[in-house]
N, C-alpha and C positions, 0 to 999 in steps of 0.2 A: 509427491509430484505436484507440480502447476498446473490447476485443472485450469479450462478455459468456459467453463457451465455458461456464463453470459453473455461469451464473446460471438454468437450468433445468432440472431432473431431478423424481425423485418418490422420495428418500430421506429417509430422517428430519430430517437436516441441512437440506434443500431447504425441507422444511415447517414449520420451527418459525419462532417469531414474530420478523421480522428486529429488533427490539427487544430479544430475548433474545440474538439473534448480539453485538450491536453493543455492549450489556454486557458479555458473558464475553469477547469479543475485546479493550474495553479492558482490563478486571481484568488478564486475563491474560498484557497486553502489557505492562502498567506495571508489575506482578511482577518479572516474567523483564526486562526492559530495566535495573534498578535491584540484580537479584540477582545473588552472585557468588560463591556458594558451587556447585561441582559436583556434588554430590548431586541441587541441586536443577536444574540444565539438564539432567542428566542422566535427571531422571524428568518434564521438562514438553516435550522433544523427544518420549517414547513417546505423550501426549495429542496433542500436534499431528500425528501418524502417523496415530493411532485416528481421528482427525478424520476426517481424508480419507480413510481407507477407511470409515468409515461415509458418510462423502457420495459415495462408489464415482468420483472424480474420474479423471479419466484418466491415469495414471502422467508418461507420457510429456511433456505439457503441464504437469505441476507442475514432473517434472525440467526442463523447458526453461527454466521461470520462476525454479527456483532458480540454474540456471548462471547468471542475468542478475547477480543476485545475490550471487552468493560471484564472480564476476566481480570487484564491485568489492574484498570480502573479501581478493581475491589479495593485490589493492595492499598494502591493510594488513599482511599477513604479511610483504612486502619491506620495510616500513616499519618498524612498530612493535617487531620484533625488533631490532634495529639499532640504535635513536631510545630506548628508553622506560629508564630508569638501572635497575638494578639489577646483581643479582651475575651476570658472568659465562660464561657457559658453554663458548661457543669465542670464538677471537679470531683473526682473519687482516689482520695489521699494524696499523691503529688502527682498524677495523672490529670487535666487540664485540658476539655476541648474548645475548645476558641472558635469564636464566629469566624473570624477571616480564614481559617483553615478549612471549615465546612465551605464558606463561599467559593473558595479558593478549589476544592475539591470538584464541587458542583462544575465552575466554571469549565475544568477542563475534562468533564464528564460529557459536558455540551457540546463542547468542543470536539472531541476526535469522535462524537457518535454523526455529529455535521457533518465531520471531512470526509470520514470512513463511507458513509452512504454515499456524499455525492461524487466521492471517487470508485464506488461500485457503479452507481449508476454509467458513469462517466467513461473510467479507463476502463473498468470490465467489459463495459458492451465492444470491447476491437479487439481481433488480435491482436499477440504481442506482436508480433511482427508487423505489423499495421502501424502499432504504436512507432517499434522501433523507425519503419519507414517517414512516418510523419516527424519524430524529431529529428532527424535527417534534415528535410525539409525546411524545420525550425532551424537550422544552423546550430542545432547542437556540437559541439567538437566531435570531429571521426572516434576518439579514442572514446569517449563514454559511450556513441553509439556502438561502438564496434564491443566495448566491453559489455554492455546490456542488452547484447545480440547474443555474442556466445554466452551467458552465465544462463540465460533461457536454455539455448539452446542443447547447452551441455551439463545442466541441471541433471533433466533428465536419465541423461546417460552416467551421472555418477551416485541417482537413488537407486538405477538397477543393478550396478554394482554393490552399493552398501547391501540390498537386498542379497544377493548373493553369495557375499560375506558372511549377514548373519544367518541365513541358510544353513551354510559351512560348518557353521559352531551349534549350530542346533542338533543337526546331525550326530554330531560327536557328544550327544547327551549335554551339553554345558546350561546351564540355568543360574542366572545372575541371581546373586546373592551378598549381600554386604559381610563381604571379605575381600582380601589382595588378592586371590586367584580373578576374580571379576572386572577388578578395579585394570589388573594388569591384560584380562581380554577386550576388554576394552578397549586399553590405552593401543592393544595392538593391532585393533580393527580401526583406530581412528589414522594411526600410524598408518598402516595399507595402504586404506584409502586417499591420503594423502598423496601416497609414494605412487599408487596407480592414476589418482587424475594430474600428477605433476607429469609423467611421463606422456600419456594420453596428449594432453599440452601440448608436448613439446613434437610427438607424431603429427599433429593436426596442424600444427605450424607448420611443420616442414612439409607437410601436402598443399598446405594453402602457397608456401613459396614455391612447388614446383609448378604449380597452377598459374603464376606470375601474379599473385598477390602483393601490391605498392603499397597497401594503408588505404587506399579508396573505398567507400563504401557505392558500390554500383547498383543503380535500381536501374527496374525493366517498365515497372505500369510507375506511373505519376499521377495526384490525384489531382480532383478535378471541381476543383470551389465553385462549387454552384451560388444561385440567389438566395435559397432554402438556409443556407447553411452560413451567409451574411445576414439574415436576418438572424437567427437561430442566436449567433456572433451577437449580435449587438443588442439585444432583447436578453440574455442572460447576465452580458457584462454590464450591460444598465443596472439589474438587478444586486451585482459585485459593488457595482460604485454605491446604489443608495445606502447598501449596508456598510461602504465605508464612510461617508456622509455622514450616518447616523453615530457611528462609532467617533468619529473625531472631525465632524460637522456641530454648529452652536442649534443642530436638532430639539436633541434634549438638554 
């Protein structure tokens, strides 16, 4: 399930307009995801730190979020050092680790520990439905808002299902084991559940049609751009440009 642990507090980060988040978080992600100079990871990992001590996030719970994380990062360090051609560096029989492969690793090590914080800091601190509300706003198209409304919305209600399910087969003694009896309980709880959130779908639909649902996405409260929150704007995205400056500026 989609916990919401950061989406409420009362810090600066907490209170600015999730509009403003949802900006400086792409700027910042599409920067750092395409740069590849060190200098510049090197000074936009201290902004994603500041983040989340200004939004006073719980240590421990971002550490757990980043393990998930550089988890799959590990991979890549056994991989792309080995795999990626360049000059080099040790060699044990026809195994071959290359500098540009370690650098190469390194860089996007830096990279999504960047995005990944300053998108806790950022998206985390709002609800999703905040969020959803605000790309609204942005003139996102109805269908992606309207899609990343319900897949929130109706997440939920399809992990208490699986929950359910495998309940079901618990009961009846079944204990996975690597054989086809397993292979095939599986395939017939993945099957269900399929077959019950296509149908669910398709009830929900036909309530929202008797409802008089057109495709509109209708809101009630509208937010409400404060000074705090222009300045907030333009004091972070300064911060976005110097780091693109730096990246593909005659800086360095």
């Amino acid at each position: 399930m989609i916990d919401e642990d950061f989406a409420f507090g009362n810090t600066a980060i907490h209170r600015l307009d999730p509009r403003i988040k949802i900006i400086v978080a792409a700027a910042f992600s599409i920067v750092i995801a395409v740069a590849d100079k060190f200098p510049v990871l090197l000074t936009a990992l201290p902004f994603s730190c500041i983040l989340v001590a200004i939004a006073r996030l719980n240590v421990k719970a971002v550490l757990r979020r980043l393990l998930i994380v550089n988890t799959f990062i590990f991979f890549l360090w056994l991989l792309l050092p080995v795999s990626f051609p360049g000059k080099p560096l040790f060699s044990w029989g026809k195994i071959s680790i290359t500098r540009e492969g370690i650098i190469y690793s390194l860089q996007i090590t830096m990279k999504s520990n960047a995005i990944v914080i300053a998108c806790m800091a950022l998206l985390s601190t709002s609800p999703v439905f905040s969020l959803v509300h605000a790309l609204h706003h942005l003139r996102l198209p109805d269908k992606l808002v309207h899609l990343l409304f319900f897949c929130f919305r109706y997440i939920h209600v399809i992990q208490r299902e699986y929950l359910r399910l495998t309940n079901a087969i618990k009961v009846r003694c079944f204990e996975p084991k690597t054989d086809i009896h397993t292979y095939r309980t599986y395939s017939y709880l993945v099957g269900t559940l399929l077959l019950k959130s296509s149908d669910r779908s398709k009830r929900v639909y036909q309530a929202m049609i008797c409802r008089g649902f057109d495709g509109t996405y209708w809101v009630l409260d509208h937010f409400d751009l404060r000074a705090k929150d222009l300045v907030a704007l333009s004091v972070m995205l300064l911060y976005v440009l110097g780091l693109a400056l730096l990246q593909w500026g005659k800086i360095l």
